[in-house]
Structure formats: C-alpha cells, structure tokens
C-alpha positions, 0 to 999 in steps of 0.5 A: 851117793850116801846113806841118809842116816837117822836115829832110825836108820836100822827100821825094816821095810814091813810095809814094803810092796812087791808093786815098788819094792822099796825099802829105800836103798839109796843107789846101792845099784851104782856101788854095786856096779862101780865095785864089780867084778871084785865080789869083795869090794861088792859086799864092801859096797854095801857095808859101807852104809853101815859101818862108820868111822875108824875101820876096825883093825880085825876087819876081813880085807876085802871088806875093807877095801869095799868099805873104802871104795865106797867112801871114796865114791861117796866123797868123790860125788859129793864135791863134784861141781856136775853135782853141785850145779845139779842140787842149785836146781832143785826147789829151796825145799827139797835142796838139802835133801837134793843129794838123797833124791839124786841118788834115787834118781841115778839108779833110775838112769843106771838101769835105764842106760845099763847096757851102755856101762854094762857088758853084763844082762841086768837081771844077770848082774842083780843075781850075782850080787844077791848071791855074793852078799848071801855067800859073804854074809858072815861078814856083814855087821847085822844091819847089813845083813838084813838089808841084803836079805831084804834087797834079795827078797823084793828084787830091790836092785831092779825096781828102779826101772820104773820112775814112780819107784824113786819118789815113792822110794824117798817117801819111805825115806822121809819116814826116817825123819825125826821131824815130819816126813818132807819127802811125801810129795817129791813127785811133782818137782822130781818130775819136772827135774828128770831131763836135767837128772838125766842129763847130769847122770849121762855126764858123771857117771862115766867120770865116776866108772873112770874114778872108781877103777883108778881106786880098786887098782890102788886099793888092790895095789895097797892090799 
C-alpha cells in the first residue's frame, strides 16, 4: 500500500472522466478505512502520500499520528509474506509494479466486500471522509489538498466498484513514468490475476484491520 512516486507525482487528473473517475488514487480507500473513525489519523491518511521523511517538528498532532498510521500500514504490506506470494504471480513484466497494481486492485475488493469490514453504508463512509478532509484541509500540505479537492469532485472512493476502473486507474499511473507508460495494457494479465488478488485480499485484510487498530491504540497512547 504505497504511492508511486515520480518526477510528476504532483500532475492534475484534467483528463479524468466522470465514466472512470480515475486520478490514480492508489488505495486511499483502505487507508481511509484502516484510519477510521479518528478523523485525524483519516486526514493523516492522506497526507501520508505526501509528506516524506523526517515529520516536521510543528506538525498538528493528529496529522502526525495519520502520517504515522500510514507508514506504518504501508510497511506492514509491503514485508507481508501473503503479499510477497502474490507479487511471484505476476508476469516478470508487471512484477515491479506488482505492488501499484495490488493496491488498485484491493479497493477493488474493499468495496466489493465493504459490508464484511464495515458496519457503515459506503456511500455514507466516502461522504464523511470528503467532509473531513474539506474540514481539515487547512492542514494539508498543497498536493494533498488538491487531491482531496479532486477525490470529492469525481467521487473517486467509489469508482473502484467497478473492475475496468483499476486497469484504467493504472494507465493513468503509467503516465507518470519517465520512460514510456508500462501500464497501458494491464487489462488482460490482471484479469487473468483476480481470483488470486481476491483471494489474497480475503486472507490480509482482516490481519491488516487487526494490525492497523493495535497501531492507533498505541499511536493514541504516545500522543
């Protein structure tokens, strides 16, 4: 669960279309989710895309837990052996970008299985975060700010209900590259991929939901 970070990075979503809604938000939903319902750690949540290295020592505390949060979800992913196992199943092409793809992939099956993890209506929950975000912007750094402002404006947190939306979300992401756009035809390999990315989402995210409340109750105790 990371953010692909490129020498552009920071480029808008003007070609964007209401029909996919995709500026590339990569699994913003679950960090959302994994943050809820302290809508601090959420505006955290995002911020945590952004905002790299040391934490400033002036930072708003809640940011700074969410920025936390974050890194420590991502981390947690990232060695997790159901992840590794997952990423030697891609195609030797699309392997280093195995982690980008999974990412899209699992808000894919966030939404599909929300009212497993969620005692909350989707719709209800993308609303309430939106409003957070809007209500806390004053502390986000600018990038952040204007992917919140673009999250709100093409409903991005609940594209991902529809499966064409996360190829068509990693294309976008490939435009990013400095060398040629990789990610233009993921379609056909994810496709073959889904039973195996649903599977592997089933088995770690409740492990991940599991890890990521152990980590606000401690963030929350050092606070």
């Amino acid at each position: 669960m990371r953010r692909l970070t490129t020498s552009a990075s920071n480029s808008t979503c003007a070609t964007s279309t209401p029909s996919t809604n995709s500026c590339s938000a990569l699994n913003h939903l679950a960090h959302f989710h994994l943050a809820w319902p302290d809508r601090a750690l959420v505006v955290g949540g995002l911020e945590g895309d952004y905002l790299k290295g040391p934490l400033p020592d002036d930072i708003d505390a809640g940011l700074r837990r969410g920025v936390r949060l974050h890194r420590l979800v991502d981390a947690y992913t990232d060695h997790h052996p159901t992840l590794a196992a997952l990423r030697a199943k891609f195609p030797p092409e699309l392997r280093r970008f195995a982690g980008i793809l999974t990412d899209l992939a699992f808000d894919h099956y966030l939404t599909r299985h929300w009212e497993t993890y969620s005692d909350l209506r989707l719709e209800d929950f993308t609303q309430m975060t939106y409003l957070s975000l809007q209500e806390h912007r004053s502390l986000l750094s600018p990038p952040a700010r204007r992917m919140a402002q673009r999250m709100q404006d093409y409903d991005i947190l609940s594209a991902y209900g529809d499966w064409h939306a996360v190829p068509a979300s990693a294309s976008r992401v490939g435009e990013r590259l400095r060398r040629g756009n990789p990610l233009t035809a993921t379609a056909p390999a994810l496709e073959k991929l889904r039973p195996e990315l649903e599977s592997a989402f089933l088995d770690f995210y409740p492990k991940l939901l599991a890890y990521a409340g152990q980590q606000r109750s401690d963030l929350a105790a050092d606070n």
